[in-house]
C-alpha positions in Angstrom: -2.0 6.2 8.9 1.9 5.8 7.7 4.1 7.7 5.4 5.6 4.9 3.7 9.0 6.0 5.4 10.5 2.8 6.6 11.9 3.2 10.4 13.3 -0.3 11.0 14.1 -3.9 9.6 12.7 -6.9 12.4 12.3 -10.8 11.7 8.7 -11.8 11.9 7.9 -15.4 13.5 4.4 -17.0 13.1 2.9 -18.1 16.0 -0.3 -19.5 14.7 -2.7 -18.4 11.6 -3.9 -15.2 14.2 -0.8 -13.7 15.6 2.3 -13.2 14.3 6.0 -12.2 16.7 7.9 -9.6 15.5 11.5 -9.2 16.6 14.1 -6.8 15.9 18.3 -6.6 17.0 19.5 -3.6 19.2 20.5 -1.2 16.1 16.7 -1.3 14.9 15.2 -1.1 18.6 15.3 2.3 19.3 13.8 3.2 16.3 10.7 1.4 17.2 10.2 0.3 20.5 10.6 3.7 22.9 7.1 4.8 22.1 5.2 1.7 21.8 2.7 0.8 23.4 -0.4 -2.1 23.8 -2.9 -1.5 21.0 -0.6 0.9 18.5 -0.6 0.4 14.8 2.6 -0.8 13.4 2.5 -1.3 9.7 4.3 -5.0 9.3 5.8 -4.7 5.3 2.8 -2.2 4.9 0.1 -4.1 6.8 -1.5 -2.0 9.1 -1.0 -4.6 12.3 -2.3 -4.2 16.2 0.0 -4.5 18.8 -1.6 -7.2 21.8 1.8 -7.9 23.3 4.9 -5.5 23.4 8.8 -8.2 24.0 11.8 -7.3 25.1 13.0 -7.0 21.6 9.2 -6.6 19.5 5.7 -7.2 19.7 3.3 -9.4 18.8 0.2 -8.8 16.7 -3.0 -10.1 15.5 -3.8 -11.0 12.2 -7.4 -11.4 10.7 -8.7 -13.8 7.6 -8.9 -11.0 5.1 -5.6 -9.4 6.0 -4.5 -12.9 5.7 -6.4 -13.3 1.9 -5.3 -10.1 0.3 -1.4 -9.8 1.4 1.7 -11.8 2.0 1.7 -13.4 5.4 -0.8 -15.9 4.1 3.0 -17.7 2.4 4.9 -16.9 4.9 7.2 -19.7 6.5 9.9 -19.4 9.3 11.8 -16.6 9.6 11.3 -13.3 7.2 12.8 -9.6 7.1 9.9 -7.5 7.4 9.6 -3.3 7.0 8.5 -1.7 10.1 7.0 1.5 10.5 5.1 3.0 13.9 2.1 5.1 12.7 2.2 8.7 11.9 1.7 11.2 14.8 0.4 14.6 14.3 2.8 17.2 13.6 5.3 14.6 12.2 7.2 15.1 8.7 5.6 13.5 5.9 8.1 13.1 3.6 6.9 10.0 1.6 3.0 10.1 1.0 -0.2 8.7 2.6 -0.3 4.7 3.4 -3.4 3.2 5.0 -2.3 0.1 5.6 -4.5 -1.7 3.8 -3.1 -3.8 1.5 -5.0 -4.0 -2.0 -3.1 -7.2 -3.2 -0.1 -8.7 -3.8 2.8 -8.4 -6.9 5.7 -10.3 -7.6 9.6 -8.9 -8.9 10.2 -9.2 -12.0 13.4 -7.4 -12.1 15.9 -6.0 -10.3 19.1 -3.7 -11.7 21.9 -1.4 -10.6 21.8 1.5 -11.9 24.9 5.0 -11.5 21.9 6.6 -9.4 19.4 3.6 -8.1 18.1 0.3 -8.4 15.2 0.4 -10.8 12.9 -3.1 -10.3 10.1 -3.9 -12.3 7.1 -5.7 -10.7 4.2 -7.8 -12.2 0.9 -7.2 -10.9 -1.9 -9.7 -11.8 -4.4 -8.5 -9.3 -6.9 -5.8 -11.1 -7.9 -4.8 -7.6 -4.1 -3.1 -7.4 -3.2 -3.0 -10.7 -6.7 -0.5 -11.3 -4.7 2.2 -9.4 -0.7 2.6 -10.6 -0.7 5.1 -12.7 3.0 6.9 -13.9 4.2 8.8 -11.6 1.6 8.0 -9.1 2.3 6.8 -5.6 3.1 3.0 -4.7 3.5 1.4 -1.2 5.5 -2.0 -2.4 6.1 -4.0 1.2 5.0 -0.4 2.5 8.0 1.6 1.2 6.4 4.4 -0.2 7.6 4.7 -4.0 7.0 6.7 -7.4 5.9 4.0 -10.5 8.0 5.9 -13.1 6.9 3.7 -15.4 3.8 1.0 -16.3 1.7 -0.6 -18.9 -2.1 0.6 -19.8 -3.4 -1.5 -17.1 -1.0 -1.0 -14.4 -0.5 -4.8 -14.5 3.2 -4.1 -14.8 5.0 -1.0 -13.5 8.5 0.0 -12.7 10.4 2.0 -9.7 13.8 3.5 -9.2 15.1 2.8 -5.7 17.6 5.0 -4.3 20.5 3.5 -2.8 19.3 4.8 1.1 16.0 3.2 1.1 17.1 -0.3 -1.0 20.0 -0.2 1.9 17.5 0.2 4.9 14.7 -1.9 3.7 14.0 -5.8 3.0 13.7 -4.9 -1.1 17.4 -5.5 -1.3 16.7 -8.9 -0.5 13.7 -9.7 -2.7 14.7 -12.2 -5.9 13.0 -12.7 -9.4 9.9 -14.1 -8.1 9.3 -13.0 -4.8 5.7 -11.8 -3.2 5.8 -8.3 -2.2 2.5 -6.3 -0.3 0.9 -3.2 -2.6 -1.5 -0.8 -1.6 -2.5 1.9 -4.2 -2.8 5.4 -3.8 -6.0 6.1 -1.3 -6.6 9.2 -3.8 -7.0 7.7 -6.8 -9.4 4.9 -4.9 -11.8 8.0 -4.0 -11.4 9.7 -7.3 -12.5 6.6 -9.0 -15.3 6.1 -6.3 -16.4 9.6 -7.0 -16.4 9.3 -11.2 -18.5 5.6 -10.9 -21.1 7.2 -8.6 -21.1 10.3 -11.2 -21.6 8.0 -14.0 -24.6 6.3 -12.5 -26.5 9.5 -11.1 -29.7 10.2 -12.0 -28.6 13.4 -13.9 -25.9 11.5 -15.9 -28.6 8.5 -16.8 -31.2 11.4 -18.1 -28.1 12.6 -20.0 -27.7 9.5 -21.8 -31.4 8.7 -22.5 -31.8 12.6 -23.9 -32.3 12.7 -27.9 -28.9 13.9 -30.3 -28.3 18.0 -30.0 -30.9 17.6 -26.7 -29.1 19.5 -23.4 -29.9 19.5 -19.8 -30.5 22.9 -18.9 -32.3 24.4 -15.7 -35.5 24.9 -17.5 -35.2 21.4 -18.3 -34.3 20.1 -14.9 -37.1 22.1 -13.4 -39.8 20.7 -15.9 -38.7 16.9 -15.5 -38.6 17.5 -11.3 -35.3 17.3 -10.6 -34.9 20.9 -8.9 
């Protein structure tokens, strides 16, 4: 589990299609490396990521075939600034919101622009399996930065965010382009509420609901009589 606060910039290097080398310089190793140890999740520009090998300056980690088909690395070539967070440890601040991880899909900038007070960029998102969850001011994890959309389309398949000057400074969004792939993950809430509604809609009770004849209502009495209590 992450907070979607970003603790450090490295440079990730692909071995092969299953492991990928992260690096970082001296001013971004302390902030990462004290702690870490064999087998610790590090989420890698939001992918959750497992740590086989610790370096002298980074780790190495493993990468499966889904990870691979829903995020990112699957484009990657050479040499790439990637966000780095270590996982969250009980009792720490959570000062951004909840990030699994687990990248729903992937978005592309649309826009970027300076404002007095942030830099507001504008994303398209044609995957519906990410797109299903952005909701205004609901939380986004873009290349897991933990974010606010503060503004979106009906589908979510576009949605803005107003960066603050701190986090564009200390994270690899100052040097996305018009174009460029960036990781999302929805908020893990709104993926139960909607799991919760659909199983709702398809219950027993709510499919005798539908069937029942205009003015007709499901009362005790009549869930007693039909044998559903």
């Amino acid at each position: 589990m992450f907070t979607g606060l970003i603790r450090a910039i490295g440079v990730l290097r692909s071995l092969d299609n299953n492991e990928v080398q992260i690096h970082c310089d001296a001013a971004h190793l302390e902030h990462l490396l004290p702690d870490l140890e064999l087998g610790d999740s590090v989420a890698v520009d939001g992918i959750c990521l497992t740590v086989t090998h610790i370096l002298p300056t980074g780790f190495v980690a493993s990468v499966s075939p889904e990870t691979l088909s829903r995020t990112t690395l699957a484009g990657s070539t050479g040499e790439s600034s990637v966000n780095l967070e270590p996982s969250l440890k009980v009792g720490s601040k959570l000062g951004g919101h909840f990030v699994t991880g687990h990248i729903d899909g992937v978005g592309y900038l649309e826009s970027s622009e300076q404002t007095e007070n942030a830099w507001e960029m504008s994303f398209q998102v044609p995957d519906p399996r990410v797109s299903r969850y952005i909701v205004p001011k609901g939380s986004i994890a873009v290349n897991g930065v933990s974010l606010t959309v503060s503004a979106c389309d009906s589908t979510g398949s576009w949605f803005k965010v107003a960066v603050i000057p701190l986090t564009y400074a200390e994270t690899n969004l100052q040097y996305l382009q018009p174009g460029s792939p960036v990781n999302l993950e929805g908020d893990v809430l709104g993926k139960y509420v909607e799991k919760f509604l659909r199983l709702d809609a398809n219950s027993p009770a709510a499919e005798l609901e539908r069937s029942l004849p205009s003015g007709m209502e499901i009362t005790p009495g009549f869930l007693v009589e039909h044998g559903y209590l």
